[in-house]
N, C-alpha and C positions, 0 to 999 in steps of 0.2 A: 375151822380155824384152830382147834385144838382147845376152847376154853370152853368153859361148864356156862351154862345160860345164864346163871346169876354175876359171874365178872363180865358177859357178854352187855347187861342190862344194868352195868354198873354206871349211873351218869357222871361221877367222878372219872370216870379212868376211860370208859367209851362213848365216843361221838357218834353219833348217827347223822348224818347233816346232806341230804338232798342237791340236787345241784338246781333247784328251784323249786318256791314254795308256791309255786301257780301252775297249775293242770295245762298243760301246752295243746292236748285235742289228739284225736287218732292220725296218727300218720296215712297216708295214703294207702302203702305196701302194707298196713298193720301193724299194729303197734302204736307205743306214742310216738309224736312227735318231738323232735328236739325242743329242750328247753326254749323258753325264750329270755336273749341276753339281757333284758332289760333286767328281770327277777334278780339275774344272778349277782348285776353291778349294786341293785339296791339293796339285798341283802348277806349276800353270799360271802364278800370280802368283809364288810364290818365286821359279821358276825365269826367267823374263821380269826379275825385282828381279835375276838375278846376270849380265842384258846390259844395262847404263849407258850402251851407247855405238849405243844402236839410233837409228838415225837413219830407217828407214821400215820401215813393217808390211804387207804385202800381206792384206788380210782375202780368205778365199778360201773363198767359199761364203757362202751365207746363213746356217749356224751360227756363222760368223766372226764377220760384220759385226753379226748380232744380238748377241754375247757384248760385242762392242766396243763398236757405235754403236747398240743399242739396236734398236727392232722400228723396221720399214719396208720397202717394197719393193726389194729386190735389184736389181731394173733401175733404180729412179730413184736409189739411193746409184752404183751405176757409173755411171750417165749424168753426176751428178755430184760425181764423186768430186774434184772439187779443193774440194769443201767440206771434204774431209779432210786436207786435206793441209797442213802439211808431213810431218804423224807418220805418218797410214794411209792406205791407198789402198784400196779396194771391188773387188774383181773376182767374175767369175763363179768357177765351179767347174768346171777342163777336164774333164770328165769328159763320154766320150759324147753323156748327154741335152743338153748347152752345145750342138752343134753347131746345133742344131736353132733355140736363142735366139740364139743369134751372126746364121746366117740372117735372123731377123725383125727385128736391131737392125745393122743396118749401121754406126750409126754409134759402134760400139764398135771393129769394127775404123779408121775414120775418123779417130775422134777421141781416144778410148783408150790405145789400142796406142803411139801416138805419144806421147804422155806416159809412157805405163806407164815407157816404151824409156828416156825421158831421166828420169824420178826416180829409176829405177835407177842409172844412169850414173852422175848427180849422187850418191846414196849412196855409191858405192863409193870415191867421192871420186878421186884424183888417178889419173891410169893408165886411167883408165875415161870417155875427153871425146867427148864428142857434143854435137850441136844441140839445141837446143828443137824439139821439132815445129812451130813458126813460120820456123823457121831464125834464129833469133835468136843 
């Protein structure tokens, strides 16, 4: 994302926030299992309602981006994820199996990566300046 571990691990300025805080069990094909909705109604909005000042959301995985932006393919919300944006951004899920679709979509690291780097910036607001991946 372009930031140093220590403003990554800043609990002022970054959220880390799960889309459930109960272990849902192995999926069948492997892997977890999708959340379960029940976790996310009873904590997930409260606690989202007591950060006012979220200025972008990294949806990370296709349990993410479904909970958020609704059903669709995960490759075409990141391909275009500036339909998201100002508020959320689409990514993959780094996890292992990612490497393999990173591979087959180049133009995530291309085209991506280089925004991911500057909406982050741009959130963190002052202290945090870079370019646009235009160089703008």
């Amino acid at each position: 994302m372009g930031i140093s571990d220590e403003q990554f691990y800043d609990a002022a300025r970054v959220a880390i926030v799960p889309m459930a805080l109960c272990y849902p069990g192995r999926a069948s094909g492997g892997g977890d299992a999708p959340p379960r909705p029940e976790c996310s109604t009873l904590w997930r909005e409260p606690l989202l309602a007591q950060l006012p000042h979220l200025q972008l959301t990294l949806l990370v995985g296709t349990y993410a981006q479904e909970h958020v932006l609704g059903s669709g393919r995960m490759a075409d919300r990141v391909r275009h994820f500036d339909r998201y944006l100002p508020r959320h951004f689409p990514l993959p899920h780094p996890s292992w199996r990612s490497r393999g679709w990173m591979t087959k979509n180049p133009w995530f690291e291309e085209n991506v990566l280089p925004e991911l780097r500057w909406q982050v910036s741009n959130a963190l607001g002052p202290g945090h300046s870079g370019l646009r991946p235009n160089g703008a």
